[in-house]
C-alpha positions, -999 to +999 in steps of 0.1 A: +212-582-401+194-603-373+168-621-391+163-657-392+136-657-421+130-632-448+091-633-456+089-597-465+104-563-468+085-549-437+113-566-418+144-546-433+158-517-421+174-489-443+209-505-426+195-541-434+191-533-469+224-514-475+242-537-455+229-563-484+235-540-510+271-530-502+280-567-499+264-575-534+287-546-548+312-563-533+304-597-548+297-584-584+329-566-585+353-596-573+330-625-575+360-647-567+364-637-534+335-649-528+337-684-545+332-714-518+325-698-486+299-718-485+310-753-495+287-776-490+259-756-481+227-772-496+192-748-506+158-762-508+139-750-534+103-753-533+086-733-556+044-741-562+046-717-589+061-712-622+094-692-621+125-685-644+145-656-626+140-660-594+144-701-597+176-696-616+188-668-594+188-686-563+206-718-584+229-696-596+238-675-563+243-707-543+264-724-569+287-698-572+286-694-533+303-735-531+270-748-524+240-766-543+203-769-543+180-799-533+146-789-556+114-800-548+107-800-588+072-794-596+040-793-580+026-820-601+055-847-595+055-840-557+038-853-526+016-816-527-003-838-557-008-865-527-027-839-505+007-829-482+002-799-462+023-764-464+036-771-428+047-808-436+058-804-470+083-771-457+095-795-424+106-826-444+124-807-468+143-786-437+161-818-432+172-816-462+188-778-464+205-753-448+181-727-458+145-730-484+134-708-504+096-709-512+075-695-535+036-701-536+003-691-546-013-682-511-002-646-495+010-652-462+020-689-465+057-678-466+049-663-429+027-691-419+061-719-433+082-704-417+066-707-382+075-747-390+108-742-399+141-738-375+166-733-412+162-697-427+130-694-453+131-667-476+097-655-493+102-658-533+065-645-536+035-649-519+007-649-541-004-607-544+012-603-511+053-598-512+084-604-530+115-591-509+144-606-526+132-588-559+131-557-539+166-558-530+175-565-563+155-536-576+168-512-551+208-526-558+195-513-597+180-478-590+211-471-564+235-482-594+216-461-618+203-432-597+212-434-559+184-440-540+176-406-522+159-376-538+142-394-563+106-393-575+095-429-587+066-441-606+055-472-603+024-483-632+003-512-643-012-539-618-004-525-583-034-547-569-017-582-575+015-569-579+038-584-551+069-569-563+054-534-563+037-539-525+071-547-518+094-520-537+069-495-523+073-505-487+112-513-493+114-472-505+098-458-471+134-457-460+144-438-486+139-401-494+114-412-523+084-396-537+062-421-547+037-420-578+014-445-588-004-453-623-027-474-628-064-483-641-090-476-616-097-512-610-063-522-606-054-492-576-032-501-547-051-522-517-063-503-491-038-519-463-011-511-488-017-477-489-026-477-455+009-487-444+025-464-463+010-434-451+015-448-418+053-446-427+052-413-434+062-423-469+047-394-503+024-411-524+002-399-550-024-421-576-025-409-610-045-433-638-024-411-669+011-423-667+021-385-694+006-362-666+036-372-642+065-388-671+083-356-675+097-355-635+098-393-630+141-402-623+125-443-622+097-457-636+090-496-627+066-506-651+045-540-647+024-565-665-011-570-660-012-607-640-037-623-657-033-654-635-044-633-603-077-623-616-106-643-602-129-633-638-107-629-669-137-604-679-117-582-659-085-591-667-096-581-708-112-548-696-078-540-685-053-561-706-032-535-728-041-502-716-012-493-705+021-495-725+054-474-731+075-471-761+105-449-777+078-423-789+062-420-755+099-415-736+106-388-755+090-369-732+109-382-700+141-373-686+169-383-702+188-400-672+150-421-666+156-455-656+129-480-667+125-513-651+105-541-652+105-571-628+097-596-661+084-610-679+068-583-697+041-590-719+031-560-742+036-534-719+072-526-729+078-520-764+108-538-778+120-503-791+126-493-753+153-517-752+175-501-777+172-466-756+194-458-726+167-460-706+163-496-703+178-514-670+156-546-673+174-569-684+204-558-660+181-554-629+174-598-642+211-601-645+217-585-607+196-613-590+226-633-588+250-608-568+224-596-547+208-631-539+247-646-536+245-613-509+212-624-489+223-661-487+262-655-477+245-631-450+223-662-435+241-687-440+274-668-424+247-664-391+240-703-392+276-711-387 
């Protein structure tokens, strides 16, 4: 892989992403091997939004890689609450690191940093725009669970904010996928989204009833409704709720489904899915580490 930032999954080949996915194998099957190859090696975490996974993820992968992280903390205790810009806040902390992870409210500002920046930047979410290193982690689950051609995938809830689904979807053009997607009216894929898909050649069909398509789905990638991206909670309420999956509901799905959920779930996921053999959520959480320990050992190993 020949890429000096990672801002979103339009970048990555089918080869980049096995190439990623093969070495997280690797690491979650002898992480050991792995252990200090990069001593020393210091990430910048700036994060202008709130985040548990992906925050800890990160920590964790570079830890266990023999390095550490330099964290901007938050917003409120930083020079951002002085009026710093994107651009100078993302260059004074590149002195700083070896590589920066940033996450931020604005779609596109993970582009627009890392035209400041000479260290790799990886994109940790962009506002609605895109989430890449939760895409590889997603894909690392649905190839451990199912392999990752011949499979028809549903993807339901809020697919107009939703990063990590404009992501997965675009991720899964390389992939022999069909693509279905479930959704409120209001709450529909973006046009560009859409647009770029078809462009790929990639199958995709909009249903609004998630039982009309349950019975042939091999993944279904359930997410919340994000009531922080609506500009008029009036909306958000006309929406909040309506869709939701429990035991009952799954009893009409295949029995090898694998549900996932990029977290945290709200009501969307009934707690009685977790006791079913359907549920990968909390181990799609759990393979951040190896497959971020994967990204970062792959650019840090092209810094040296």
């Amino acid at each position: 892989m020949r890429h000096d930032h990672i801002t979103s999954t339009k970048q990555l080949s089918r080869g980049d992403i096995e190439a990623i996915l093969d070495r997280a194998g690797e690491i979650a099957a002898d992480p050991l091997r792995f252990a200090d190859r990069h001593e020393d090696a210091l990430l910048g975490l700036l994060f202008f939004e709130p985040s548990t996974r992906t925050k800890m993820s990160f920590s964790a992968a570079i830890k266990r890689l023999g390095g550490d992280i330099v964290d901007m903390g938050p917003v409120d205790s930083s020079s951002v609450k002085k009026g710093e810009s994107l651009a100078d806040t993302v260059r004074v902390v590149e002195g700083y690191a070896d590589a920066l992870v940033m996450r931020h409210p604005s779609e596109g500002s993970a582009q627009m940093a890392s035209e400041y920046v000479d260290v790799p930047l990886i994109n940790a979410g962009d506002g609605a725009g895109q989430h890449p290193t939760q895409t590889l982690l997603d894909l690392y689950t649905i190839r451990e669970s199912a392999g990752l051609d011949g499979l028809t995938v549903g993807i339901m809830g809020d697919l107009k904010y939703g990063r990590t689904v404009h992501s997965l979807a675009q991720a899964l053009t390389n992939f022999e996928a069909s693509q279905h997607f479930i959704s409120p009216e209001s709450l529909k894929l973006p046009r560009n989204v859409r647009y770029d898909l078809h462009e790929e050649g990639s199958s995709i069909k909009e249903h609004t009833d998630l039982q009309e398509i349950l019975p042939s789905l091999d993944v279904l990638y359930v997410t919340r409704i994000q009531k922080e991206r609506f500009p008029d909670e009036s909306e958000y309420r006309a929406v909040a709720g309506e869709y939701q999956i429990d035991a009952d509901l799954l009893s009409a799905a295949k029995d090898d489904l694998t549900v996932m959920h990029p977290l945290p779930r709200v009501d969307e996921i009934a707690y009685d899915v977790d006791e079913t053999d359907h549920a990968q959520y909390f181990e799609q959480a759990h393979n951040g580490v190896p497959v971020r320990m994967a990204l970062l050992d792959t650019l840090l190993e092209g810094q040296a």
